[in-house]
SEVOBA-266667 format. One record per atom (N, C-alpha, C): residue number from 0; x, y, z; residue in three letters. Coordinates in Angstrom, 1 decimal, always signed. Layout:
N
<node nr="NUM" xx="X" yy="Y" zz="Z" rest="Ala"/>
...
***
This chain:
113
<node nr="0" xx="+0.8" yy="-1.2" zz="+0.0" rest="Unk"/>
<node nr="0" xx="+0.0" yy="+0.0" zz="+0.0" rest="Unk"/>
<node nr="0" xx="+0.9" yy="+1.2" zz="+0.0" rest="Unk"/>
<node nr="1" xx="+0.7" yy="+2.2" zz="-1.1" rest="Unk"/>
<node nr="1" xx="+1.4" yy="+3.7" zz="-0.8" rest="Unk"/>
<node nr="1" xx="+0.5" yy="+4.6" zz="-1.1" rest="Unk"/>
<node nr="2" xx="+0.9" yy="+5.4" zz="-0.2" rest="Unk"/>
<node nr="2" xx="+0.1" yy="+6.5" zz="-0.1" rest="Unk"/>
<node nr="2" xx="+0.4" yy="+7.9" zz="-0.3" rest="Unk"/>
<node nr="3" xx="-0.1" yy="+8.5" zz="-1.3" rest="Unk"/>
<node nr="3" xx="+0.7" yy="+9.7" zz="-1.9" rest="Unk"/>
<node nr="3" xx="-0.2" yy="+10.7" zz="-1.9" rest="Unk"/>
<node nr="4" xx="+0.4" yy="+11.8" zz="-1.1" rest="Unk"/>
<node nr="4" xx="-0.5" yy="+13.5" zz="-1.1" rest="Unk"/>
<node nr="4" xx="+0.2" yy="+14.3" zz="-2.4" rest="Unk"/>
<node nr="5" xx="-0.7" yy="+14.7" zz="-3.4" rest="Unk"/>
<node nr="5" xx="-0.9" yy="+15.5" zz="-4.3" rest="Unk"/>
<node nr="5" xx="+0.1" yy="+16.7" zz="-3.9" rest="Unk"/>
<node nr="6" xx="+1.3" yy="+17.2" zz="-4.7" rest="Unk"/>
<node nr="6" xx="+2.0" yy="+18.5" zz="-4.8" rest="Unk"/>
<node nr="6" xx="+1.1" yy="+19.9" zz="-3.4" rest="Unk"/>
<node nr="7" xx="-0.8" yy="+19.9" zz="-4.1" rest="Unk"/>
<node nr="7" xx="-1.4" yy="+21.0" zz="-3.2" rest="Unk"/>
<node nr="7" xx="-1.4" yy="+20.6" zz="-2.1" rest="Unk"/>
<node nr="8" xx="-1.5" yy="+19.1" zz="-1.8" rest="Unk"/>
<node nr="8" xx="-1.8" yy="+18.7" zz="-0.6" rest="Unk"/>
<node nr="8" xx="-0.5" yy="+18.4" zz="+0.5" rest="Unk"/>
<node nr="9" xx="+0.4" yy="+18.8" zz="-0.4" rest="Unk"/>
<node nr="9" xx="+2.1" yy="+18.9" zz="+0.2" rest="Unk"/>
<node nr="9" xx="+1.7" yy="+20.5" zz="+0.5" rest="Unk"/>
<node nr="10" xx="+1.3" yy="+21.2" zz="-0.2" rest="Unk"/>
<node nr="10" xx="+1.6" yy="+22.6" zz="+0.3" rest="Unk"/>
<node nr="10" xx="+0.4" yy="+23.1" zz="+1.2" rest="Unk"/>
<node nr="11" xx="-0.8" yy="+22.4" zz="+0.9" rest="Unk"/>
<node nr="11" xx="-1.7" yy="+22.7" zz="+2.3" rest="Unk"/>
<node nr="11" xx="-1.5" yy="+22.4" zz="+3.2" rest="Unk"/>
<node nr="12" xx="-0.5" yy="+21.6" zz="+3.7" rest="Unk"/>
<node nr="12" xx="-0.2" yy="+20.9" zz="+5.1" rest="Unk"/>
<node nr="12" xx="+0.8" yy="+22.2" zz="+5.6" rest="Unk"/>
<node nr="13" xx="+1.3" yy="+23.1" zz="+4.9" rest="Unk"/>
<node nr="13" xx="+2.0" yy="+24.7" zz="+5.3" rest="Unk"/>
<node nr="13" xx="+1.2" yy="+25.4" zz="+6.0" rest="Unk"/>
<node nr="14" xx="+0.5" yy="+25.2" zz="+4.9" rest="Unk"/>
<node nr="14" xx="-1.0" yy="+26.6" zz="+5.2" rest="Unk"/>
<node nr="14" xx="-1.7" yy="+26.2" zz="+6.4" rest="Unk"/>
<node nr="15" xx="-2.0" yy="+25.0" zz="+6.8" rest="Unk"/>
<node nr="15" xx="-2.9" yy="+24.8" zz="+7.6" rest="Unk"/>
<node nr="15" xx="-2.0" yy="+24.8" zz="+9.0" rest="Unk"/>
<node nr="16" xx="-1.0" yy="+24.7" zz="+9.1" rest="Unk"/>
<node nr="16" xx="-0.3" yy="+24.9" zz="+10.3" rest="Unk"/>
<node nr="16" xx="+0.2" yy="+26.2" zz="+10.3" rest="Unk"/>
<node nr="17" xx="+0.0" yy="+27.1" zz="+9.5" rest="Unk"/>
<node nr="17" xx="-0.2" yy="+28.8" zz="+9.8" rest="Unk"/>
<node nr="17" xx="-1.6" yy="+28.8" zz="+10.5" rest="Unk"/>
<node nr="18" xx="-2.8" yy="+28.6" zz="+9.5" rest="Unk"/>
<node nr="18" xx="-4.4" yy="+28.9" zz="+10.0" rest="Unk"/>
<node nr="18" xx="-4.3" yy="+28.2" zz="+11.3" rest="Unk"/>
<node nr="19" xx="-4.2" yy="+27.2" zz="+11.8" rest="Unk"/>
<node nr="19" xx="-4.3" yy="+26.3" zz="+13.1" rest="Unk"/>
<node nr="19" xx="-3.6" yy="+27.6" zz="+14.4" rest="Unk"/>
<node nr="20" xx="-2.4" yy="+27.5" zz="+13.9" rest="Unk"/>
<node nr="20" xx="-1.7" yy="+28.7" zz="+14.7" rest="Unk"/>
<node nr="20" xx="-2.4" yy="+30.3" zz="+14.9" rest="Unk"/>
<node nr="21" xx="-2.4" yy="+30.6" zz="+13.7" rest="Unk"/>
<node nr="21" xx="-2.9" yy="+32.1" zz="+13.6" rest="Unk"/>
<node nr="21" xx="-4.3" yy="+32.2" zz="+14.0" rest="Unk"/>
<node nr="22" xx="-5.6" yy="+31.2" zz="+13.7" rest="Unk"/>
<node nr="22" xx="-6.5" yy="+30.9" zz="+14.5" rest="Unk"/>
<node nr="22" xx="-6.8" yy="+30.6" zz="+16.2" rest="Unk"/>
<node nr="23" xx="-5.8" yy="+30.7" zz="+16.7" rest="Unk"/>
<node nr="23" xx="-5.9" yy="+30.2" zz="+18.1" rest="Unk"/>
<node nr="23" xx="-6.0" yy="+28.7" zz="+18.3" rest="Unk"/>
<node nr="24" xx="-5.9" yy="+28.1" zz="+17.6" rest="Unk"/>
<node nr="24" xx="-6.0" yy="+26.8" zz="+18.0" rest="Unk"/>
<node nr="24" xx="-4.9" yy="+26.1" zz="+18.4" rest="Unk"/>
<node nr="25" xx="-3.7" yy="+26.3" zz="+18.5" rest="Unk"/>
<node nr="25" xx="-2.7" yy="+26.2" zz="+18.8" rest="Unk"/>
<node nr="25" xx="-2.2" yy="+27.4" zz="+19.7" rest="Unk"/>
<node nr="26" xx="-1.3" yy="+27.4" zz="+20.9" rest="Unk"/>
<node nr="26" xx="-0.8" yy="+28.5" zz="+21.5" rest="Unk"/>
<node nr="26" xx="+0.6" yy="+28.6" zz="+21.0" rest="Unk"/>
<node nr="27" xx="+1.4" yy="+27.7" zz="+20.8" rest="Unk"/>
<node nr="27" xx="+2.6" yy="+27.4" zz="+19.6" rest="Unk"/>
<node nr="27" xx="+2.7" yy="+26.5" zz="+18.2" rest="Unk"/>
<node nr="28" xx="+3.5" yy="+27.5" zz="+17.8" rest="Unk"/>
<node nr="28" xx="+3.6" yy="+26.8" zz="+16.2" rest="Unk"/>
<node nr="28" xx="+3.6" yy="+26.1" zz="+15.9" rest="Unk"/>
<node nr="29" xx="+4.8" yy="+25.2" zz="+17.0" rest="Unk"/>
<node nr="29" xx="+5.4" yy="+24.1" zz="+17.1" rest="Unk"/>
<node nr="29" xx="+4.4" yy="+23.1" zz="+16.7" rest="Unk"/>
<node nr="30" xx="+3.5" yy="+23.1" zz="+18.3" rest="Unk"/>
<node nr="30" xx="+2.1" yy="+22.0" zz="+18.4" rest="Unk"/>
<node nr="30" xx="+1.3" yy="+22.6" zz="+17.4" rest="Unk"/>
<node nr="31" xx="+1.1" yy="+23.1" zz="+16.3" rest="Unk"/>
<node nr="31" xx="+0.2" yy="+23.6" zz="+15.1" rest="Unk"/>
<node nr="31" xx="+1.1" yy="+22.5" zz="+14.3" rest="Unk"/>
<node nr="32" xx="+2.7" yy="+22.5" zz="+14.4" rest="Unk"/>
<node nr="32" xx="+3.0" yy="+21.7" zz="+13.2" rest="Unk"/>
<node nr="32" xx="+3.4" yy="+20.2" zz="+13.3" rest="Unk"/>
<node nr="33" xx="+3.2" yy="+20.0" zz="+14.9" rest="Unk"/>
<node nr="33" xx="+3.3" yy="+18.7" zz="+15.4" rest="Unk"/>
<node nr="33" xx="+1.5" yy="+17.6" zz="+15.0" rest="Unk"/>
<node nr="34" xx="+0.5" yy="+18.4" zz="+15.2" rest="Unk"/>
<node nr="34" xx="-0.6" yy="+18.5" zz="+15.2" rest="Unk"/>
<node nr="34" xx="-0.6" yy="+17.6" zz="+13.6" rest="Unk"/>
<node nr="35" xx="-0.5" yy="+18.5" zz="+12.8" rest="Unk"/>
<node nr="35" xx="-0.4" yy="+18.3" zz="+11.2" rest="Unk"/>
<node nr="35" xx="+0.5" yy="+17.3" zz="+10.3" rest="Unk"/>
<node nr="36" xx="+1.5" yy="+17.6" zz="+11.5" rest="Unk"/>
<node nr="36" xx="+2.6" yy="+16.1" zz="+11.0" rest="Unk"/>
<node nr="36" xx="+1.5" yy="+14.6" zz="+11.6" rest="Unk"/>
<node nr="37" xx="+1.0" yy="+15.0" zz="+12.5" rest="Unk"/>
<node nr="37" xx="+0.7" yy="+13.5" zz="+12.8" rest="Unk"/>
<node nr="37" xx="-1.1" yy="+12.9" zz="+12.2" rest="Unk"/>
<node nr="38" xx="-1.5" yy="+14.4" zz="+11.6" rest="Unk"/>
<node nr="38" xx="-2.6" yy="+13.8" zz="+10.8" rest="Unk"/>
<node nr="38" xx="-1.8" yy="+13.1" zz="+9.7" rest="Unk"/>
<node nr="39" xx="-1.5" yy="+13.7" zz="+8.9" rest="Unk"/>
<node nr="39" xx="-0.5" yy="+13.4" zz="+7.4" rest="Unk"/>
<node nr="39" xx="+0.1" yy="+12.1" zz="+7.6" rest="Unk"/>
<node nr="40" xx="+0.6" yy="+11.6" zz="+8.8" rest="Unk"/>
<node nr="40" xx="+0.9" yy="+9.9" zz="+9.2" rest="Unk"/>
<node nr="40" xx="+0.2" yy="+9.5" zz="+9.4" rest="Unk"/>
<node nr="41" xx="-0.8" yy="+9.9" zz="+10.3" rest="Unk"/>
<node nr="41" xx="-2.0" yy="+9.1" zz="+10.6" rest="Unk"/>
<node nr="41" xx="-2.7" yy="+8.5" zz="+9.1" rest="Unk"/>
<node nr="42" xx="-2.9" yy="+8.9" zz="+8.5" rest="Unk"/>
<node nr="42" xx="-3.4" yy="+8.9" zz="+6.7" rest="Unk"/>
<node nr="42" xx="-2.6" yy="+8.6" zz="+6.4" rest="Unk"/>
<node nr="43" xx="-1.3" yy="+8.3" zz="+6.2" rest="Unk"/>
<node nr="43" xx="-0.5" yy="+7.6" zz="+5.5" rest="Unk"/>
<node nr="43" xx="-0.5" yy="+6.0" zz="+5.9" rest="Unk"/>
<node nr="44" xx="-0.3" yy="+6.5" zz="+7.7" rest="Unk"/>
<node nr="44" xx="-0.3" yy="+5.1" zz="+8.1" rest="Unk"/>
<node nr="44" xx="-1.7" yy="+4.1" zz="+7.7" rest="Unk"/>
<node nr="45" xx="-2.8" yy="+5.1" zz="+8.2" rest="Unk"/>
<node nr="45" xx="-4.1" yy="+4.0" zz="+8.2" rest="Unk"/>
<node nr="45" xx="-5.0" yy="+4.1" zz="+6.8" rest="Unk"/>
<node nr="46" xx="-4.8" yy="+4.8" zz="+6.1" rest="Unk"/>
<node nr="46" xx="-5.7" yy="+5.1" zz="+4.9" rest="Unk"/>
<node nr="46" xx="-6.4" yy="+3.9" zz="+4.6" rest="Unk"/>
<node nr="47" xx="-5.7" yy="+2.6" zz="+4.1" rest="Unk"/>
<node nr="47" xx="-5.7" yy="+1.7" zz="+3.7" rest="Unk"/>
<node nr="47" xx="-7.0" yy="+0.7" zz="+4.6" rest="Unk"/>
<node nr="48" xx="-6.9" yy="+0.8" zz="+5.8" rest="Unk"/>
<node nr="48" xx="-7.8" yy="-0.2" zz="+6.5" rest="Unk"/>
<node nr="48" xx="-8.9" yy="+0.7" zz="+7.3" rest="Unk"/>
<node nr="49" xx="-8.8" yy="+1.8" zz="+6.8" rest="Unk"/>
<node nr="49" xx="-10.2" yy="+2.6" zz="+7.2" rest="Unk"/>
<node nr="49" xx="-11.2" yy="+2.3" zz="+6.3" rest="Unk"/>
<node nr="50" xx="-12.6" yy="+2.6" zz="+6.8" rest="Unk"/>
<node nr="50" xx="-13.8" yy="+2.1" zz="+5.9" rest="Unk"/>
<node nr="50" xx="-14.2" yy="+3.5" zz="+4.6" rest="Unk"/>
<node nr="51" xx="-13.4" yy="+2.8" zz="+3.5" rest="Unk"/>
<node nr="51" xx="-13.8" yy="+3.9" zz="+2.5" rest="Unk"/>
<node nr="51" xx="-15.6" yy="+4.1" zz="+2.0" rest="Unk"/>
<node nr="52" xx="-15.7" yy="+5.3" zz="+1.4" rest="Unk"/>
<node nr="52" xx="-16.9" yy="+6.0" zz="+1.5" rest="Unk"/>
<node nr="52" xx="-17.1" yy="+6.2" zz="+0.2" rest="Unk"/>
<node nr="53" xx="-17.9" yy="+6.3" zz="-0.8" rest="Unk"/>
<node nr="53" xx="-18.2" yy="+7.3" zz="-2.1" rest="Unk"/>
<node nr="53" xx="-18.2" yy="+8.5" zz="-2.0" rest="Unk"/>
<node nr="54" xx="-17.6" yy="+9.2" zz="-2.5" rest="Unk"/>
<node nr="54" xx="-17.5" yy="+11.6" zz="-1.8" rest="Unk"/>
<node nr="54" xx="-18.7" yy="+11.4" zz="-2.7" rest="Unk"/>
<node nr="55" xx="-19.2" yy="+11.9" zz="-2.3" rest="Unk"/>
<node nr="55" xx="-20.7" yy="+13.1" zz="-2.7" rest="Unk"/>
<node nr="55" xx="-20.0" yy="+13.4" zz="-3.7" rest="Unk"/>
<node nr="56" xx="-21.0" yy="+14.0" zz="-5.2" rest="Unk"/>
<node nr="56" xx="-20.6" yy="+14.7" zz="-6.2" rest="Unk"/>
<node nr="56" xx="-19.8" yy="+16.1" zz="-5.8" rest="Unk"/>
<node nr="57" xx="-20.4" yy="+16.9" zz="-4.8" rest="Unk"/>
<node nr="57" xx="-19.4" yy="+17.9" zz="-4.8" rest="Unk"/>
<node nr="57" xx="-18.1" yy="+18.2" zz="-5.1" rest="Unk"/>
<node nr="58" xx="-17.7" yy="+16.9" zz="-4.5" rest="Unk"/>
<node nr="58" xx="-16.1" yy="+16.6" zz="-4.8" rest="Unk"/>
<node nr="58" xx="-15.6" yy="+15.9" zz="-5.5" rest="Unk"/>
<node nr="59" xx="-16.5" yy="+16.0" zz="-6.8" rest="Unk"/>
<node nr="59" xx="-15.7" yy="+15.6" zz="-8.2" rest="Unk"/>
<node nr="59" xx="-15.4" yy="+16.6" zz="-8.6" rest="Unk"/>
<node nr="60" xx="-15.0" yy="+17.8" zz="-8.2" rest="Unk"/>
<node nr="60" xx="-14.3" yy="+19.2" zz="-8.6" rest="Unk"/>
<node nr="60" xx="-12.6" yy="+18.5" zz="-8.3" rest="Unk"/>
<node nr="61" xx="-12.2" yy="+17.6" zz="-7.6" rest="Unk"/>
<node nr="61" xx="-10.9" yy="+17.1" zz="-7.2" rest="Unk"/>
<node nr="61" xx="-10.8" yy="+15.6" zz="-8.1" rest="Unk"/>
<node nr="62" xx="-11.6" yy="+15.4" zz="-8.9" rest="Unk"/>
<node nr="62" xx="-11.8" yy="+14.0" zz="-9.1" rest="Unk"/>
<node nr="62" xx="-12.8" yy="+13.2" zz="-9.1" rest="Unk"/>
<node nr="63" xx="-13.5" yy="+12.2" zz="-10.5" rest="Unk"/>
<node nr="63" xx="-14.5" yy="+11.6" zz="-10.3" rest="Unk"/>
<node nr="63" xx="-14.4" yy="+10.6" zz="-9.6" rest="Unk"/>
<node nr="64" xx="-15.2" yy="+10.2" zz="-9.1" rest="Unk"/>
<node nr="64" xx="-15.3" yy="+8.6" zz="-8.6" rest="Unk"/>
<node nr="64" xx="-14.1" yy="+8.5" zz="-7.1" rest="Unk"/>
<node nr="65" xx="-14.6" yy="+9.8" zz="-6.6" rest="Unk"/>
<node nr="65" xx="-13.5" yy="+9.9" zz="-5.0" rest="Unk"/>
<node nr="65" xx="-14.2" yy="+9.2" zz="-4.0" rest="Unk"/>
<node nr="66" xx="-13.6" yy="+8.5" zz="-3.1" rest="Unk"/>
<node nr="66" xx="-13.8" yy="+8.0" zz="-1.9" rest="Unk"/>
<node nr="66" xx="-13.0" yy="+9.2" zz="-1.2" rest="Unk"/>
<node nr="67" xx="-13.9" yy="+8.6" zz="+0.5" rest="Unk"/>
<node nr="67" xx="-13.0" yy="+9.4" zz="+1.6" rest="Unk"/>
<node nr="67" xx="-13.2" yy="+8.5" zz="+2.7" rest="Unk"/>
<node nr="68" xx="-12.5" yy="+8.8" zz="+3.7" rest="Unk"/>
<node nr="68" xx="-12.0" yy="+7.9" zz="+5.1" rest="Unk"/>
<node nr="68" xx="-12.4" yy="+8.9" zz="+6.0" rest="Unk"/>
<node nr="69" xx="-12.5" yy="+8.5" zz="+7.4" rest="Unk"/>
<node nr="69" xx="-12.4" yy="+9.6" zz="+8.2" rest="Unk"/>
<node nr="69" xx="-11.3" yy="+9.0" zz="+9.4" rest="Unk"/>
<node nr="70" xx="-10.4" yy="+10.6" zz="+10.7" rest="Unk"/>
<node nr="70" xx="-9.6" yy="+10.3" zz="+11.0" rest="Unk"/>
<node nr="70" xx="-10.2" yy="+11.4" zz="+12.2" rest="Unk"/>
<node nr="71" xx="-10.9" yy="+10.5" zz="+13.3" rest="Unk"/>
<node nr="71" xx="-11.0" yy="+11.7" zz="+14.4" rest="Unk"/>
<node nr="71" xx="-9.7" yy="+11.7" zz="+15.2" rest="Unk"/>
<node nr="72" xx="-9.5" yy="+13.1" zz="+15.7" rest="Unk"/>
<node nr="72" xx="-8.7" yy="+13.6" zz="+16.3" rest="Unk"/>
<node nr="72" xx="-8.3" yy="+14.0" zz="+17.5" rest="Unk"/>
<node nr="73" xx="-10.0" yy="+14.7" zz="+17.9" rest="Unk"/>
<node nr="73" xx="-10.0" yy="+14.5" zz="+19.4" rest="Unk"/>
<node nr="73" xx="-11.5" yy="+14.4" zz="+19.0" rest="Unk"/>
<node nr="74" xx="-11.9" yy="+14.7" zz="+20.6" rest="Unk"/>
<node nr="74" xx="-13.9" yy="+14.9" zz="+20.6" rest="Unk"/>
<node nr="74" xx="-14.5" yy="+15.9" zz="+19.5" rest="Unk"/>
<node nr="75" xx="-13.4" yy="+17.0" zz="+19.0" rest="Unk"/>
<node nr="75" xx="-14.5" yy="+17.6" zz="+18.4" rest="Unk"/>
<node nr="75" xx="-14.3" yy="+17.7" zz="+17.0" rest="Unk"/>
<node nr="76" xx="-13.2" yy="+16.9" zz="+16.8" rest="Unk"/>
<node nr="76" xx="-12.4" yy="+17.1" zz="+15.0" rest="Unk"/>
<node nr="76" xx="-12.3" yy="+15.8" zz="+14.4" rest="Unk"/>
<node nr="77" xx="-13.3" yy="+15.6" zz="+13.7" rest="Unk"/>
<node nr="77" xx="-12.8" yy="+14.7" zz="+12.3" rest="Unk"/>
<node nr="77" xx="-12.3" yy="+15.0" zz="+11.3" rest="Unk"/>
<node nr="78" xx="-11.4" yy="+15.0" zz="+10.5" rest="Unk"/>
<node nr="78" xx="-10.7" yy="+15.0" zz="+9.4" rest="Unk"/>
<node nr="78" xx="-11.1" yy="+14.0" zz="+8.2" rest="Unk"/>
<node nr="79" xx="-11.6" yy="+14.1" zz="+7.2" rest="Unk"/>
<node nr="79" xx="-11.4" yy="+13.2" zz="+6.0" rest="Unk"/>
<node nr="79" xx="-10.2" yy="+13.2" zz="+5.4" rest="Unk"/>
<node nr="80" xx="-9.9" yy="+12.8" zz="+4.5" rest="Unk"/>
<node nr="80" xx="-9.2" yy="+12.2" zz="+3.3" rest="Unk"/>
<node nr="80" xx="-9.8" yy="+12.0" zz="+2.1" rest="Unk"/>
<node nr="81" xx="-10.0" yy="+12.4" zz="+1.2" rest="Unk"/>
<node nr="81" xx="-10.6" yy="+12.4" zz="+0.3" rest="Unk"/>
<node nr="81" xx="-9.4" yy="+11.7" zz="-1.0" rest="Unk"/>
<node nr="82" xx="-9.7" yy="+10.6" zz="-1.7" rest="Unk"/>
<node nr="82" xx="-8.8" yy="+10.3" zz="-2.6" rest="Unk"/>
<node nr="82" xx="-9.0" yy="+9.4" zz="-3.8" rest="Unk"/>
<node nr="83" xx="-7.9" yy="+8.7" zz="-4.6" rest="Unk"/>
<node nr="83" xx="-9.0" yy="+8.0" zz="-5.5" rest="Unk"/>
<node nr="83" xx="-7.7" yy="+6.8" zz="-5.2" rest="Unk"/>
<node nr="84" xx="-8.1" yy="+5.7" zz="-6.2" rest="Unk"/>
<node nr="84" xx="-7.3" yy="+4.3" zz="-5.4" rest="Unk"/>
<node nr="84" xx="-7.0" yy="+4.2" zz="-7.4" rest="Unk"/>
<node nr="85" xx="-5.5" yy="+3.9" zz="-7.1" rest="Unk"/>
<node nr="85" xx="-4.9" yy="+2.9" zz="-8.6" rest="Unk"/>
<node nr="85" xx="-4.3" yy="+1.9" zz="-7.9" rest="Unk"/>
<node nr="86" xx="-4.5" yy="+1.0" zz="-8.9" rest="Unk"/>
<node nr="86" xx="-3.6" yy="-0.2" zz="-8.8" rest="Unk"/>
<node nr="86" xx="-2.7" yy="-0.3" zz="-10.0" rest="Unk"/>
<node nr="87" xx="-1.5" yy="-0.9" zz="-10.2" rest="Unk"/>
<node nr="87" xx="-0.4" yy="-1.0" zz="-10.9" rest="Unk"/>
<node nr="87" xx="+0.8" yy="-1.9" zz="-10.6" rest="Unk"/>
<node nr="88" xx="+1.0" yy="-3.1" zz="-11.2" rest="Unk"/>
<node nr="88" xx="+1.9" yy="-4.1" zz="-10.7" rest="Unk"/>
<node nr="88" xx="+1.5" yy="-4.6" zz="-9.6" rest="Unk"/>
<node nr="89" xx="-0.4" yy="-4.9" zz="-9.3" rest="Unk"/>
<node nr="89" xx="-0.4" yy="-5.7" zz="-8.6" rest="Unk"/>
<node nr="89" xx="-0.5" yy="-5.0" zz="-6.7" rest="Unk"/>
<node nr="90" xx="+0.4" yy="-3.9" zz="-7.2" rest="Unk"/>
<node nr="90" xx="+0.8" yy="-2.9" zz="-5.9" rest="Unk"/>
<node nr="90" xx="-0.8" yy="-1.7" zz="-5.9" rest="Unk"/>
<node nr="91" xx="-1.7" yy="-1.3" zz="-4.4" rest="Unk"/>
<node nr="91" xx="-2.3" yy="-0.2" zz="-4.6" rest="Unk"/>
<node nr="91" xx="-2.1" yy="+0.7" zz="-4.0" rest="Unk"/>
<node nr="92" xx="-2.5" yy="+1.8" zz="-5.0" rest="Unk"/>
<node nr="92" xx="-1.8" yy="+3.1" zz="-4.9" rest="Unk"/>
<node nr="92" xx="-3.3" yy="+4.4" zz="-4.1" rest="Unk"/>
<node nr="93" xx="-3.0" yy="+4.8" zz="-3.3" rest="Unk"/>
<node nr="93" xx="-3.8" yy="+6.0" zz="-2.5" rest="Unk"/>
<node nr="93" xx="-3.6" yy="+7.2" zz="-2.8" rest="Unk"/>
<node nr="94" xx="-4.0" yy="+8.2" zz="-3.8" rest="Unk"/>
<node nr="94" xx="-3.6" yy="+9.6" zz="-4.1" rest="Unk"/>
<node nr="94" xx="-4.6" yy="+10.4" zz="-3.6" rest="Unk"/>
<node nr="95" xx="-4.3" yy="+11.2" zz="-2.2" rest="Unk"/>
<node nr="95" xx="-4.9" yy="+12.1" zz="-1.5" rest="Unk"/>
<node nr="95" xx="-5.1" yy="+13.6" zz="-1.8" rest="Unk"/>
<node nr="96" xx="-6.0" yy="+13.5" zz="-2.8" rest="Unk"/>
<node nr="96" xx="-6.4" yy="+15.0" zz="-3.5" rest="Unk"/>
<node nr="96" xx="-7.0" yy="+16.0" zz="-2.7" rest="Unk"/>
<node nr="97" xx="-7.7" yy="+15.6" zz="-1.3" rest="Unk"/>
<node nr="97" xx="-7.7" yy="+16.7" zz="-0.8" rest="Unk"/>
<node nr="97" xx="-8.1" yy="+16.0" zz="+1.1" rest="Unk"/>
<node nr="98" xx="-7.9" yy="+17.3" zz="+1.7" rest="Unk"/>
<node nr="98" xx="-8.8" yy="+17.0" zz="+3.1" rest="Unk"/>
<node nr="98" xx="-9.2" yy="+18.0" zz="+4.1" rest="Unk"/>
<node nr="99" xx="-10.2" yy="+18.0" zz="+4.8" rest="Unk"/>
<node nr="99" xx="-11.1" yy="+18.7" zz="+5.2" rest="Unk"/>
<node nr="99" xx="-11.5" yy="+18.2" zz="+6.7" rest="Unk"/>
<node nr="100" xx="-12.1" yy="+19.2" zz="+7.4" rest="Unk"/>
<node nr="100" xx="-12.6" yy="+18.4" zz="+8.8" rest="Unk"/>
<node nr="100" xx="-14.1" yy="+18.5" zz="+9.1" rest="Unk"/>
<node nr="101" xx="-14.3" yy="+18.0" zz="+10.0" rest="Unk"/>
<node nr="101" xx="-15.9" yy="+18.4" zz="+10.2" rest="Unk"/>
<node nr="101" xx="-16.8" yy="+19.5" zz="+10.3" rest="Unk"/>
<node nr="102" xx="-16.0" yy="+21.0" zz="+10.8" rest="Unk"/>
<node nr="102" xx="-16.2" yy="+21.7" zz="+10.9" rest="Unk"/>
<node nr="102" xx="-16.7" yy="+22.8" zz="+9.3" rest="Unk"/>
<node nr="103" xx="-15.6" yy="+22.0" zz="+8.6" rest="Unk"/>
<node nr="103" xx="-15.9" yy="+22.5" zz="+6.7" rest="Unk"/>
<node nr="103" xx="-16.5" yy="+21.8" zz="+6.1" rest="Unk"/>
<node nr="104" xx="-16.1" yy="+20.6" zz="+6.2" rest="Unk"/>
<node nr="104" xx="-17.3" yy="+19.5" zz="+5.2" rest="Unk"/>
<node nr="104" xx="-18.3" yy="+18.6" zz="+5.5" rest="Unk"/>
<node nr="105" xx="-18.8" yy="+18.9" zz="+6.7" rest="Unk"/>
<node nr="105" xx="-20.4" yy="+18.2" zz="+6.9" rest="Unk"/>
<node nr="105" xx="-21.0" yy="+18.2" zz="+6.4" rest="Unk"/>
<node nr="106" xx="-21.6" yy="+19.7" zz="+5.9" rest="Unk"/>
<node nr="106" xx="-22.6" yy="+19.7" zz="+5.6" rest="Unk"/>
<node nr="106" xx="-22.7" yy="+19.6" zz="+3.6" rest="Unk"/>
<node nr="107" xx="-21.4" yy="+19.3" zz="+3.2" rest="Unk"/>
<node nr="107" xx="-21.1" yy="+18.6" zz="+2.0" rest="Unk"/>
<node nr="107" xx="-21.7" yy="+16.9" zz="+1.9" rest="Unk"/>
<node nr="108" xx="-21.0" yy="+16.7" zz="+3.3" rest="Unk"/>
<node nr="108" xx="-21.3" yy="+14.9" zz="+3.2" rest="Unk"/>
<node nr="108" xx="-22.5" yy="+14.2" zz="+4.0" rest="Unk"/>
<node nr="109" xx="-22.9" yy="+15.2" zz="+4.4" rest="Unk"/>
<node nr="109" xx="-24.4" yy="+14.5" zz="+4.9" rest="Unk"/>
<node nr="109" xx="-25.3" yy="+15.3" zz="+4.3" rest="Unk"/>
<node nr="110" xx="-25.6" yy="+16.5" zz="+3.1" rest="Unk"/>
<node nr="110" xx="-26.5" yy="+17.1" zz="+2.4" rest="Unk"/>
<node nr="110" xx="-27.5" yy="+15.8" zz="+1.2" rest="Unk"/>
<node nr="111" xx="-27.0" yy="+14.6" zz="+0.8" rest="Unk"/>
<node nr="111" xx="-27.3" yy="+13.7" zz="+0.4" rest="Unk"/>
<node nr="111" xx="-28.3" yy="+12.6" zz="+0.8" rest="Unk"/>
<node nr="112" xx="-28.3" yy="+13.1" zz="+2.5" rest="Unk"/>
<node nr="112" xx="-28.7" yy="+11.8" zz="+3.3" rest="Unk"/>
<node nr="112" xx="-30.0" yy="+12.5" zz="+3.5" rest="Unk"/>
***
């Protein structure tokens, strides 16, 4: 299993440990970028044996036919992963086009239900 974040999704992992910090949600940067290192492993580590999902049409703006996982964090943060799955040589491949947390994309993923 490998698991690969998309070029934007290498450079939103920047941005969001500025917004995390600059938002108050962190009192140091540090823990803003310790925070985000260990989502980004968490998903790398577990992508694979979490219970994948069909994304809602919305999010074929990143891709048709996306699945997503989810990765709670504490009591009040889930995180998705949003991606598509290749296989090649037998080997499968996870490309993580985008992700989001409960707070942004609820009402994306439950407007269906």
């Amino acid at each position: 299993m490998n698991v690969i974040f998309t070029p934007k999704m290498r450079e939103y992992s920047k941005r969001l440990i500025r917004i995390l910090f600059e938002e108050g949600y962190f009192g140091l940067e540090e823990n803003a970028h310790k925070y985000v290192d260990e989502l980004y492993f968490d998903i790398e580590t577990n992508l694979s044996s979490k219970r994948h999902k069909p994304a809602p049409a919305h999010y074929d703006k990143y891709g048709k036919g996306m699945k997503y996982a989810s990765f709670k964090k504490n009591r009040r943060t889930t995180w998705y992963a949003f991606f598509k799955t290749y296989s090649e040589n037998g080997e499968i491949f996870y490309l993580v086009r985008y992700i989001g947390n409960n707070h942004t994309e609820a009402h994306h993923l439950y407007e269906e239900f």
